[in-house]
Biopython code that builds the backbone (N, CA, C, O; Angstrom):
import numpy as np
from Bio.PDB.StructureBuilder import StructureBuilder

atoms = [
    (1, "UNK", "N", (-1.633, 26.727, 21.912)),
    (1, "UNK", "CA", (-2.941, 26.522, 21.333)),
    (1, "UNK", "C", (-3.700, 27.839, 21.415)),
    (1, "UNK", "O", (-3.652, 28.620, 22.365)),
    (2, "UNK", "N", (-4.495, 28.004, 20.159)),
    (2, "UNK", "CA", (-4.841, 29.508, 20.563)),
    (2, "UNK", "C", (-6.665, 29.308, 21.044)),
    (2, "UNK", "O", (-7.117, 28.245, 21.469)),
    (3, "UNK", "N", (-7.314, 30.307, 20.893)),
    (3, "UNK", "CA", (-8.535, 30.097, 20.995)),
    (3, "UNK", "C", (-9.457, 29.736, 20.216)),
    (3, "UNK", "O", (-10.574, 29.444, 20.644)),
    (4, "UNK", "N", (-9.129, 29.699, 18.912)),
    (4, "UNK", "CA", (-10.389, 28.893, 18.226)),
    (4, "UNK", "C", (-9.813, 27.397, 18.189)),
    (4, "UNK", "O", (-10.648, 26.534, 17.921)),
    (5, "UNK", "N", (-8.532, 26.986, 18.416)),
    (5, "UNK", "CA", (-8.390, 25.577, 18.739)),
    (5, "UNK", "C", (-9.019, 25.170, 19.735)),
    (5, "UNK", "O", (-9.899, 24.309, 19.743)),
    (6, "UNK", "N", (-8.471, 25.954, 20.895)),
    (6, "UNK", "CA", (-9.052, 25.296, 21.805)),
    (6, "UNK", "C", (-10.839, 25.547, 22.175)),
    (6, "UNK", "O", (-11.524, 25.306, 23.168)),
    (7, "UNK", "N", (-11.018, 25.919, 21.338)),
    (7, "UNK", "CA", (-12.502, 26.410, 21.001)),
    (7, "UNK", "C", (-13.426, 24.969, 20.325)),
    (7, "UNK", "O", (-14.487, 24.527, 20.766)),
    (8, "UNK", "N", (-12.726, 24.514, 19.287)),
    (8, "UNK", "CA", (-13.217, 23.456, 18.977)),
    (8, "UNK", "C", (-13.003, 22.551, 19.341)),
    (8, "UNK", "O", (-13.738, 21.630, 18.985)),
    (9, "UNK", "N", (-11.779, 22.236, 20.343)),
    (9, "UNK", "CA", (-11.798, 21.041, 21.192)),
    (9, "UNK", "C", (-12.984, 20.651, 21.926)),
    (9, "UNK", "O", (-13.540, 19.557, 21.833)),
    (10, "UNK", "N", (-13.404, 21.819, 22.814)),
    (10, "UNK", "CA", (-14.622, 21.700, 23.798)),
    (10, "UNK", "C", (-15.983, 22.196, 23.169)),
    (10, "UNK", "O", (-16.955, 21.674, 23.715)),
    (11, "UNK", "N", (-16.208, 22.844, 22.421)),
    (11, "UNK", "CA", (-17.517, 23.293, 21.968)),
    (11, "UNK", "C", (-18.438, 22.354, 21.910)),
    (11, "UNK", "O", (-19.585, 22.530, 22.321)),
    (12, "UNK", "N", (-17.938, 21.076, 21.299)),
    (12, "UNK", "CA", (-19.595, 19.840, 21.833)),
    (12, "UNK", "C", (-19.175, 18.991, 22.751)),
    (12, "UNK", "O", (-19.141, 17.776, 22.559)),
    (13, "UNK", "N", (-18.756, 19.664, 24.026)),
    (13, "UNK", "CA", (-18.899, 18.529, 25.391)),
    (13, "UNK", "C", (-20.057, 18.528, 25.474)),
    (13, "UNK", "O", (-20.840, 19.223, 24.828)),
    (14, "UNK", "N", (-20.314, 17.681, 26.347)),
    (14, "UNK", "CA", (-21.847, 17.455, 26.909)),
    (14, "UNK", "C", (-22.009, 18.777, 28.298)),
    (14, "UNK", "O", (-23.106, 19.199, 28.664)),
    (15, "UNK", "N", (-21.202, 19.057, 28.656)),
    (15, "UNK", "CA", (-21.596, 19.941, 29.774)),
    (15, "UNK", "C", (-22.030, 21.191, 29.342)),
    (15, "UNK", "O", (-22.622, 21.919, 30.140)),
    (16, "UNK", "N", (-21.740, 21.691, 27.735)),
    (16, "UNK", "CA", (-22.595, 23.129, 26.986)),
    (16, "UNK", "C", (-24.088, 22.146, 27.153)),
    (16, "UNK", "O", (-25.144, 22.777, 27.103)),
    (17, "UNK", "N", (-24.122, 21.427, 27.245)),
    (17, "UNK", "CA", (-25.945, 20.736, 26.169)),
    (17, "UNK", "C", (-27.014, 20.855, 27.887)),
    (17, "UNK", "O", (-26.641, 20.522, 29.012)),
    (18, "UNK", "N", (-27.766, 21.183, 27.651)),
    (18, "UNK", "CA", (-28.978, 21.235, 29.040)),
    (18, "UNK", "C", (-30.367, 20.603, 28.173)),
    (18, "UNK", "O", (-30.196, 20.147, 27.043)),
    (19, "UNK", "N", (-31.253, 20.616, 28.583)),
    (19, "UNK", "CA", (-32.570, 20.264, 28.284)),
    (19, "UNK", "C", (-33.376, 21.680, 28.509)),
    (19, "UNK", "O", (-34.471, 21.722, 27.949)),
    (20, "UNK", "N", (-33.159, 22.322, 28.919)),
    (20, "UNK", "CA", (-33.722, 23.644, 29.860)),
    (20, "UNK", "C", (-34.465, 24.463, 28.821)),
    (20, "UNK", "O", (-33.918, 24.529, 27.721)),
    (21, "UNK", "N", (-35.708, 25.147, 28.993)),
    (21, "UNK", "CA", (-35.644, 26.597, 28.129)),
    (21, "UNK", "C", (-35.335, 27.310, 27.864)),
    (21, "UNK", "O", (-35.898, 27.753, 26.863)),
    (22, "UNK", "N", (-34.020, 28.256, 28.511)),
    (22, "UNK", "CA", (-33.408, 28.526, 28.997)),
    (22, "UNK", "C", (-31.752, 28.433, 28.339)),
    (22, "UNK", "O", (-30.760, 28.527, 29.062)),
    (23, "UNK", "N", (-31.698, 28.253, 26.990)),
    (23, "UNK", "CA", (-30.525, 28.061, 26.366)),
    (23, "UNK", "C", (-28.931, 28.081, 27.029)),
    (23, "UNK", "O", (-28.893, 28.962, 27.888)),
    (24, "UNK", "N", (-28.037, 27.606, 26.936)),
    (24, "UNK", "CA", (-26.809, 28.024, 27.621)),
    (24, "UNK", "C", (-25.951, 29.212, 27.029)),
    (24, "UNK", "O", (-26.042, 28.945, 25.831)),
    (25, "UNK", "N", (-25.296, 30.178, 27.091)),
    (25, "UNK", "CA", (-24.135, 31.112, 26.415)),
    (25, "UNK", "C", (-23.696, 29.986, 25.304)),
    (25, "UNK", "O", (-23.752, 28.760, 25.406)),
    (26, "UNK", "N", (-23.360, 30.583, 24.497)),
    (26, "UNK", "CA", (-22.113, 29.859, 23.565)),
    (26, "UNK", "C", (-21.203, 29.547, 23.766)),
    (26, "UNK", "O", (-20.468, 30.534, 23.776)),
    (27, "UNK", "N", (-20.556, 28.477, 24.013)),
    (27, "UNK", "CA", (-19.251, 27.729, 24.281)),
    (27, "UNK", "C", (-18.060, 28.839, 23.869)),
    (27, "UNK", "O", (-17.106, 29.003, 24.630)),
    (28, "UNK", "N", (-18.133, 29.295, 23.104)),
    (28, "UNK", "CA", (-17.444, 30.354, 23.005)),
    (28, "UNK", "C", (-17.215, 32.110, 24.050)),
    (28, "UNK", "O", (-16.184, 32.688, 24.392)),
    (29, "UNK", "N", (-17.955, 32.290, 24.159)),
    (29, "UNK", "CA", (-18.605, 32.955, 25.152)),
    (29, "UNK", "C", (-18.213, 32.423, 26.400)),
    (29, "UNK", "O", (-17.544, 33.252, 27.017)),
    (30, "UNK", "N", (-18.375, 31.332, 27.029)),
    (30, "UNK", "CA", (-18.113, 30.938, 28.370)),
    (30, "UNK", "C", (-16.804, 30.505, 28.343)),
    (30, "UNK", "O", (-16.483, 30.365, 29.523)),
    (31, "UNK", "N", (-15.567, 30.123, 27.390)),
    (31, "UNK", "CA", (-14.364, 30.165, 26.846)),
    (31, "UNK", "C", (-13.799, 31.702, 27.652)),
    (31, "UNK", "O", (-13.122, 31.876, 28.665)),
    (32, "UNK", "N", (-14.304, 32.471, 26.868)),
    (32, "UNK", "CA", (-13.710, 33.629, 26.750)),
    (32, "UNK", "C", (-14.001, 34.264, 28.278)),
    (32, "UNK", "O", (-12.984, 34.450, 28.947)),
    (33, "UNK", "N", (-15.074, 34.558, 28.797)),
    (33, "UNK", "CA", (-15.087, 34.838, 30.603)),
    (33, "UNK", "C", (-14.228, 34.213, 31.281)),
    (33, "UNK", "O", (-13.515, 34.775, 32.112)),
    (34, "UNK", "N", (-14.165, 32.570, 30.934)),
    (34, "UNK", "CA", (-13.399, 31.886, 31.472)),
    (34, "UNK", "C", (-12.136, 31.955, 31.590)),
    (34, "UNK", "O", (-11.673, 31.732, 32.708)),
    (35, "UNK", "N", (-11.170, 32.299, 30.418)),
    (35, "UNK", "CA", (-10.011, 32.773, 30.385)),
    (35, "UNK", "C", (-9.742, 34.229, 30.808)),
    (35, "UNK", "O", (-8.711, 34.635, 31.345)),
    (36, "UNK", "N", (-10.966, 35.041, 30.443)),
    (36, "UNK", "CA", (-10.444, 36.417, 31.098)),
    (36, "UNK", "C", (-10.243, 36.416, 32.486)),
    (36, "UNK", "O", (-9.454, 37.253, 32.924)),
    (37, "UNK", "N", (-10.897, 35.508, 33.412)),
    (37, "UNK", "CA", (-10.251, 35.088, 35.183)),
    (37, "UNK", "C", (-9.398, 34.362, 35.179)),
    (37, "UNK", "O", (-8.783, 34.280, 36.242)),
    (38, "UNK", "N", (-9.061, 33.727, 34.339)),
    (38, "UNK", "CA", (-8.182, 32.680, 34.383)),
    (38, "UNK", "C", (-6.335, 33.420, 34.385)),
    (38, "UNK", "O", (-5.301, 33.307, 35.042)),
    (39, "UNK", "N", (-6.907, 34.246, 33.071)),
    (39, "UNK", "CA", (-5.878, 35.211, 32.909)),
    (39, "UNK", "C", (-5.304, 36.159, 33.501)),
    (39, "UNK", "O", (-4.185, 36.515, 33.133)),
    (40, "UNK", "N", (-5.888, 36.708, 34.443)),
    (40, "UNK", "CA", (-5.767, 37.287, 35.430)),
    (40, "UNK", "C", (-5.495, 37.730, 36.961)),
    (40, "UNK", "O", (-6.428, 37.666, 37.762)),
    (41, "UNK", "N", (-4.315, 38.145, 37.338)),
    (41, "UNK", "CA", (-3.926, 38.321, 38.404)),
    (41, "UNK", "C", (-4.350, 39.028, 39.434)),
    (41, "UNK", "O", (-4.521, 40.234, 39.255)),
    (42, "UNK", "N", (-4.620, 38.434, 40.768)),
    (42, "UNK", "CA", (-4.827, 39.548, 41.868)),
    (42, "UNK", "C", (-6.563, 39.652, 41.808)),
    (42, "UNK", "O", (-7.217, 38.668, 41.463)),
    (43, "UNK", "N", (-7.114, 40.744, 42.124)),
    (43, "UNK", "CA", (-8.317, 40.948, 42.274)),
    (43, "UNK", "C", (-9.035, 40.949, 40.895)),
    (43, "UNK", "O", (-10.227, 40.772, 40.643)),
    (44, "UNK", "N", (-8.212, 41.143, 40.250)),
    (44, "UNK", "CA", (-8.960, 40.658, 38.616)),
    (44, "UNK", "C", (-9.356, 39.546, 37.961)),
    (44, "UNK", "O", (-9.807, 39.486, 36.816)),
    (45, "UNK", "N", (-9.051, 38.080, 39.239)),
    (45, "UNK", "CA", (-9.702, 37.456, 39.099)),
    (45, "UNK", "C", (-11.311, 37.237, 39.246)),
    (45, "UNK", "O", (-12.216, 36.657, 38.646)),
    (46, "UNK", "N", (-11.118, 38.075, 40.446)),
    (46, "UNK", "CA", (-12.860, 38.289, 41.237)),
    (46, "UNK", "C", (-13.527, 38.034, 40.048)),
    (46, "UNK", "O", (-13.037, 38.403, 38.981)),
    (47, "UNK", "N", (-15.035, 37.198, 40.127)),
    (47, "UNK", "CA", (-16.016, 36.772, 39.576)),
    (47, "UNK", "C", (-17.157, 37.976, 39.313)),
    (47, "UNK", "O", (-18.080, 38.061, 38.502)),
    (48, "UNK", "N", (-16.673, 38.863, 40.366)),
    (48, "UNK", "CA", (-17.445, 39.901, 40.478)),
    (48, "UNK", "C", (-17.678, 41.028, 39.273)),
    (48, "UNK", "O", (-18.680, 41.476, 38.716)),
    (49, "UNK", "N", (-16.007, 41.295, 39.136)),
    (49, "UNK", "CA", (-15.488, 42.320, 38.360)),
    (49, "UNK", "C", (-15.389, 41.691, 36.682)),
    (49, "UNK", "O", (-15.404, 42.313, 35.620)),
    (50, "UNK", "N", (-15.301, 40.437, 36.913)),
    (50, "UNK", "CA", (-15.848, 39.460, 35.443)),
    (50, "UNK", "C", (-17.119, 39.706, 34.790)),
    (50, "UNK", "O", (-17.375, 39.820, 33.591)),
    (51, "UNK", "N", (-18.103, 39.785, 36.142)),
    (51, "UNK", "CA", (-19.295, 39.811, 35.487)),
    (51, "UNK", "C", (-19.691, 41.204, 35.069)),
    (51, "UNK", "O", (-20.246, 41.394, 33.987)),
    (52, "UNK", "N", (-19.311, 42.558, 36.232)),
    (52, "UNK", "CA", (-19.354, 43.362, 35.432)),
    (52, "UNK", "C", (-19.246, 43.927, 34.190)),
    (52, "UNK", "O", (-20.065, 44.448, 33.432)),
    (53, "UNK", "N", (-17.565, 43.629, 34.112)),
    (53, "UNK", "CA", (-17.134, 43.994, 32.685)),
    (53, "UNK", "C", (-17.457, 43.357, 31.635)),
    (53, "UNK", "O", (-16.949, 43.799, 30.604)),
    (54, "UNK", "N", (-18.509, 41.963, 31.473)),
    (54, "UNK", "CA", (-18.938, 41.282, 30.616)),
    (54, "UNK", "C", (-20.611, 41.652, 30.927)),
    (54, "UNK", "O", (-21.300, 41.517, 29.916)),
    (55, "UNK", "N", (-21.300, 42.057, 32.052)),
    (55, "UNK", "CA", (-22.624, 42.632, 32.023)),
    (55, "UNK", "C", (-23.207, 41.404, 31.706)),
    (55, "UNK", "O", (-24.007, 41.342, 30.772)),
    (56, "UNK", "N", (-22.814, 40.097, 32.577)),
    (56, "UNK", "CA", (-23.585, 38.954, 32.858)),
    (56, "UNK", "C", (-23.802, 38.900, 34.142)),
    (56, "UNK", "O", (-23.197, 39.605, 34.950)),
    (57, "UNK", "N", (-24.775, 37.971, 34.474)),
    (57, "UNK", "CA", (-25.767, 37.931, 35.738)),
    (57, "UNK", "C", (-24.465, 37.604, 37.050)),
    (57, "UNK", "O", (-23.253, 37.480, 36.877)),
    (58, "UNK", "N", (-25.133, 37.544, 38.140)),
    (58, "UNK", "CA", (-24.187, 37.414, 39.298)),
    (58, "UNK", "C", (-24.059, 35.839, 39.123)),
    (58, "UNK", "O", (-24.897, 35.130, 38.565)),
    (59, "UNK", "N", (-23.044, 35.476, 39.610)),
    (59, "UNK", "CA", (-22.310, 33.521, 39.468)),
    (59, "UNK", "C", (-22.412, 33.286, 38.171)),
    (59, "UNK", "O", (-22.198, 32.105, 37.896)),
    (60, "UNK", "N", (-22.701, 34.085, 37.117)),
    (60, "UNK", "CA", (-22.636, 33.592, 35.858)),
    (60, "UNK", "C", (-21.078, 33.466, 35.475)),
    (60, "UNK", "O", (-20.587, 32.710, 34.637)),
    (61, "UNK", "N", (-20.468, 34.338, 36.247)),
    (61, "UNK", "CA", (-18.677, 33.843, 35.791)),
    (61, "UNK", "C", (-18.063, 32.872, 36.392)),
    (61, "UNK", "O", (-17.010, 32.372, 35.997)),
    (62, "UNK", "N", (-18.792, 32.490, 37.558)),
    (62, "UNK", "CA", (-18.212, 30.937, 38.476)),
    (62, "UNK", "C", (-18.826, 29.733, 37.455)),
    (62, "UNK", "O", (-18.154, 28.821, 36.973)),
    (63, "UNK", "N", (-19.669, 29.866, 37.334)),
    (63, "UNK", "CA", (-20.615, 29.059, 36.630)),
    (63, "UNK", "C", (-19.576, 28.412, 35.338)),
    (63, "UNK", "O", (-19.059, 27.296, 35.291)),
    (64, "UNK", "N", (-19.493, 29.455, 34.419)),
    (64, "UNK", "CA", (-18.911, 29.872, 32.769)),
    (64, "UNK", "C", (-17.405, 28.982, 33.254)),
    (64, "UNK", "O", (-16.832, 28.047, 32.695)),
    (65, "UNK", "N", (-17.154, 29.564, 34.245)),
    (65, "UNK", "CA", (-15.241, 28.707, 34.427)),
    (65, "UNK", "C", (-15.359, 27.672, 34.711)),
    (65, "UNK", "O", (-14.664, 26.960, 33.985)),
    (66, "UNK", "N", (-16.225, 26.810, 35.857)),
    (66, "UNK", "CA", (-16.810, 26.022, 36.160)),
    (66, "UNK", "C", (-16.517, 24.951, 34.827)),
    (66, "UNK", "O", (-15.693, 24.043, 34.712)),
    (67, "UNK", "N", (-17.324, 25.352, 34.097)),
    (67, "UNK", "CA", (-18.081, 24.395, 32.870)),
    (67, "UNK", "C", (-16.795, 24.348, 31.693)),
    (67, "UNK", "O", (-16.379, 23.400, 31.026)),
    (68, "UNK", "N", (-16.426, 25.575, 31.736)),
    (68, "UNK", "CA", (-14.662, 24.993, 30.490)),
    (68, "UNK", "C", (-13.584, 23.971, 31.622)),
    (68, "UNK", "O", (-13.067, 22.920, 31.244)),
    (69, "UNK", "N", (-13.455, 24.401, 32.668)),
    (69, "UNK", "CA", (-12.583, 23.282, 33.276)),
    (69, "UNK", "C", (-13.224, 22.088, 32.944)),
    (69, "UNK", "O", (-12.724, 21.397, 32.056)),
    (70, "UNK", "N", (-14.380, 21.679, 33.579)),
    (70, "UNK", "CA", (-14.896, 20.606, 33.164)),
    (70, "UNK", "C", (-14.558, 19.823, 32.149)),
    (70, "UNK", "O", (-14.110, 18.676, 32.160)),
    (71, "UNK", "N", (-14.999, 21.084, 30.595)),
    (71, "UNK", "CA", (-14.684, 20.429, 29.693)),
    (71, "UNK", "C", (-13.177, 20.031, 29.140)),
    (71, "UNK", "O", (-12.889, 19.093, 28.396)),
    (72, "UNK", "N", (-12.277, 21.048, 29.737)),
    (72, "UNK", "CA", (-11.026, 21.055, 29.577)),
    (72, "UNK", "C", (-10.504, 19.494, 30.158)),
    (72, "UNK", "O", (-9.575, 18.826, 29.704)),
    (73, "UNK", "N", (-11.462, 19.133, 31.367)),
    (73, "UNK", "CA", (-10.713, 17.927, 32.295)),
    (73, "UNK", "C", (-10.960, 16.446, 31.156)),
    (73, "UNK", "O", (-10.157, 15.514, 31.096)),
    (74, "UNK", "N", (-12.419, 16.555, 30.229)),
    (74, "UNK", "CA", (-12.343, 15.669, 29.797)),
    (74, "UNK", "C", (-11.076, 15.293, 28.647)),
    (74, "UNK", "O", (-11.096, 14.123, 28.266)),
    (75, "UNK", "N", (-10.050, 16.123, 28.099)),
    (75, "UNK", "CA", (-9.003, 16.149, 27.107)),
    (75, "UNK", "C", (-7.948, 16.117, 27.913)),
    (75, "UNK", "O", (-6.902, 16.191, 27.268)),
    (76, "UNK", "N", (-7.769, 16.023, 29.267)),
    (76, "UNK", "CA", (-6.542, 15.997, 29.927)),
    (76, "UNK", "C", (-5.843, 14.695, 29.656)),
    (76, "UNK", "O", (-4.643, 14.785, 29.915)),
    (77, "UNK", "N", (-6.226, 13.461, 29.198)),
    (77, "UNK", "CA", (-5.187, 12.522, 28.781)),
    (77, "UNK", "C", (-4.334, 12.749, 27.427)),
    (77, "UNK", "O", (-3.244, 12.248, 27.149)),
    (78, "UNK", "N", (-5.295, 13.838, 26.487)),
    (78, "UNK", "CA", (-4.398, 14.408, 25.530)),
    (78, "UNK", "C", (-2.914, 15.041, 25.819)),
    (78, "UNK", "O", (-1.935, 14.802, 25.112)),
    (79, "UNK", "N", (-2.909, 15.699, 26.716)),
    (79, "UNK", "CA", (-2.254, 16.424, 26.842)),
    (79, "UNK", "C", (-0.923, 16.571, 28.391)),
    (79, "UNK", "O", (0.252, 16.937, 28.343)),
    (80, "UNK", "N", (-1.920, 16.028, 29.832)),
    (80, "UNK", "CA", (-1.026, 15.336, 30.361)),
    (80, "UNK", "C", (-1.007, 14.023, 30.817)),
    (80, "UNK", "O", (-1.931, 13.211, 30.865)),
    (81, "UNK", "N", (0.730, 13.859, 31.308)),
    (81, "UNK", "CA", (0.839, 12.480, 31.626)),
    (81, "UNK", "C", (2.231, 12.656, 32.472)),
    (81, "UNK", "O", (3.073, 13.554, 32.479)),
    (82, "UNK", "N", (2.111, 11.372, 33.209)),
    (82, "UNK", "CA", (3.320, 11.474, 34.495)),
    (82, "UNK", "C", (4.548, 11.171, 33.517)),
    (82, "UNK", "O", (4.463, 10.651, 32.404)),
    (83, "UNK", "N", (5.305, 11.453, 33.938)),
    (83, "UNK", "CA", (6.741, 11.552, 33.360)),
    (83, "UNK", "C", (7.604, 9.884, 33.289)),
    (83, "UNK", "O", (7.879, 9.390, 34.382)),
    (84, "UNK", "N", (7.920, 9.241, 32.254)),
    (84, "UNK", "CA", (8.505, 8.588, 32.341)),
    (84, "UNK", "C", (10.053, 8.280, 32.037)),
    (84, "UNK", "O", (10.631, 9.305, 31.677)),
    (85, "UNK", "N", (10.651, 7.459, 32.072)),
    (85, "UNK", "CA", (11.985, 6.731, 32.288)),
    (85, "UNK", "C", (12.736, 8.012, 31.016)),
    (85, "UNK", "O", (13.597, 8.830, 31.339)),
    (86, "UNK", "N", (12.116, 7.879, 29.534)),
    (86, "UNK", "CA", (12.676, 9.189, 29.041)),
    (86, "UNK", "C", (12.761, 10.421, 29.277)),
    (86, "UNK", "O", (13.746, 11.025, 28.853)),
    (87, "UNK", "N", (11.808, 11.068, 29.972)),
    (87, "UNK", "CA", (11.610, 12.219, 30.652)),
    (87, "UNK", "C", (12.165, 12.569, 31.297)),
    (87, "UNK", "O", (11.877, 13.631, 31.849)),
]
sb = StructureBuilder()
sb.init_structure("model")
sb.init_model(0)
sb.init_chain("A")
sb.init_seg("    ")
for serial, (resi, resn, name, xyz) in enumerate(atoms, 1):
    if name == "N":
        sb.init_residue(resn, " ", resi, " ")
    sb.init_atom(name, np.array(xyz, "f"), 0.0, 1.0, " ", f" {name:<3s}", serial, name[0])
structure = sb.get_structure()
C-alpha cells in the first residue's frame, strides 16, 4: 500500500477532528512524520531528531505517531486476523 492509499484510508478518522482553535497538521503531514520514525532504525527513531528535521514543536512527533496508529488501529480488522484451519 503506498501513501496516498494509505492516506485516504485514515484522513477522516475522528482522531484528525478537535474542536480547538488551534487547527490540527494535515493528516497527511502527521502520516508522513509518522512513518519517517516509523521507518527508521536506531537513533533515527528519536522524536527528537524527527522534530528537528521537520522544524515542528517538541512532542509534536510523539503526538503525530500517536494519532496515525490510532487511526491505523481502527482498520486493523481489514487487514489482520488470527490464522485459520487454511492457513
Amino acid at each position: 500500500m503506498g501513501f496516498m492509499s494509505l492516506l485516504e484510508k485514515i484522513q477522516d478518522d475522528p482522531v484528525f477532528l478537535n474542536n480547538s482553535t488551534c487547527p490540527q497538521a494535515h493528516p497527511g503531514w502527521q502520516l508522513a512524520v509518522a512513518l519517517m520514525r516509523l521507518g527508521t532504525y536506531g537513533n533515527g527513531t528519536s522524536a527528537v531528531r524527527t522534530e528537528a528535521t521537520n522544524h515542528i514543536g517538541q512532542g509534536t512527533a510523539v503526538l503525530y505517531t500517536q494519532q496515525v496508529i490510532k487511526a491505523l488501529l481502527n482498520h486493523k480488522n481489514e487487514y489482520l486476523a488470527w490464522p485459520d484451519e487454511v492457513r
